[in-house]
C-alpha positions in Angstrom: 4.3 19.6 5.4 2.2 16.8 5.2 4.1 13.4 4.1 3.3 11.1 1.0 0.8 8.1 2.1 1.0 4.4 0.8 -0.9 1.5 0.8 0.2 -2.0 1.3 -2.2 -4.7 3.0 0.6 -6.1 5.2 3.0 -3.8 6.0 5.1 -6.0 8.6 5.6 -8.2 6.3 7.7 -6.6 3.7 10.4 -4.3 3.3 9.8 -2.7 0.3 7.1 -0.6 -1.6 5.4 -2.4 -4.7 6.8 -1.5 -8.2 4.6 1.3 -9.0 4.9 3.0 -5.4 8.4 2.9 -5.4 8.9 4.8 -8.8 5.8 7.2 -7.6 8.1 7.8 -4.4 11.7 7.5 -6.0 10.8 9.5 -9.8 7.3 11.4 -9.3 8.1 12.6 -5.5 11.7 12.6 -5.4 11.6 10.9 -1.9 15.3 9.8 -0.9 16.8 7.8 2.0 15.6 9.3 5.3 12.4 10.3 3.8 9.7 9.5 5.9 5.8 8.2 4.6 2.7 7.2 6.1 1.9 3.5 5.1 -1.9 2.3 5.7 -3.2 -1.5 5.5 -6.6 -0.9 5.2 -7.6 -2.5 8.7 -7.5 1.4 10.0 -3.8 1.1 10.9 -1.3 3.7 9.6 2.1 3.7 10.6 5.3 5.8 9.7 8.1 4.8 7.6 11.3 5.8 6.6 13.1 4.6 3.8 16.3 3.1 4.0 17.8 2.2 0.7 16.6 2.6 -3.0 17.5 -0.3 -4.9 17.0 -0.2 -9.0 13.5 -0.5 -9.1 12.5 -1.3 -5.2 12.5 1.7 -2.5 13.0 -0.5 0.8 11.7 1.1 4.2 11.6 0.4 8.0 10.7 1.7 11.6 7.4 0.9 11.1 5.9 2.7 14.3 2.2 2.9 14.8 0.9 6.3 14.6 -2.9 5.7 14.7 -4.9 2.7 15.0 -8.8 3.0 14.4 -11.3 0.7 15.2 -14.3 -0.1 12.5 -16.6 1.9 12.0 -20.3 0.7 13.6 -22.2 2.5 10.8 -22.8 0.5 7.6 -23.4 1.9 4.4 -25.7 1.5 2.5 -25.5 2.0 -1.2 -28.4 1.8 -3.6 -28.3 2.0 -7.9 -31.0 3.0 -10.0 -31.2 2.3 -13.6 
């Protein structure tokens, strides 16, 4: 089974999911406490999550443990538009 992924851009620095991720989680995915979720902060670091409580509107999480740290990428992209 492949677990739910969320993205926050500092994930040590918080406890809980943003507004929309936690209903997403809590309502759309019927996640409950002890359910686990990648989070990724867009520096190529995911780590897994469990949540802890679920809290009116707020699903709060801990054990952030590092699963996979990447480093950039060397290849740029580039992207070019024609009208």
């Amino acid at each position: 089974m492949n677990l739910p992924v969320f993205f926050l851009e500092n994930p040590t620095q918080t406890t809980h999911l943003s507004d929309e991720d936690s209903h997403h989680a809590s309502k759309v995915l019927r996640m409950g406490v002890g359910s686990e979720f990648y989070l990724l902060d867009g520096n190529g670091t995911k780590y897994l999550s469990k949540i802890i409580k679920i809290e009116g509107k707020k699903v709060y999480f801990n054990e952030l443990k590092v699963v996979e740290n990447l480093p950039e990428n060397p290849q740029k992209l580039h992207l070019w538009i024609a009208p």
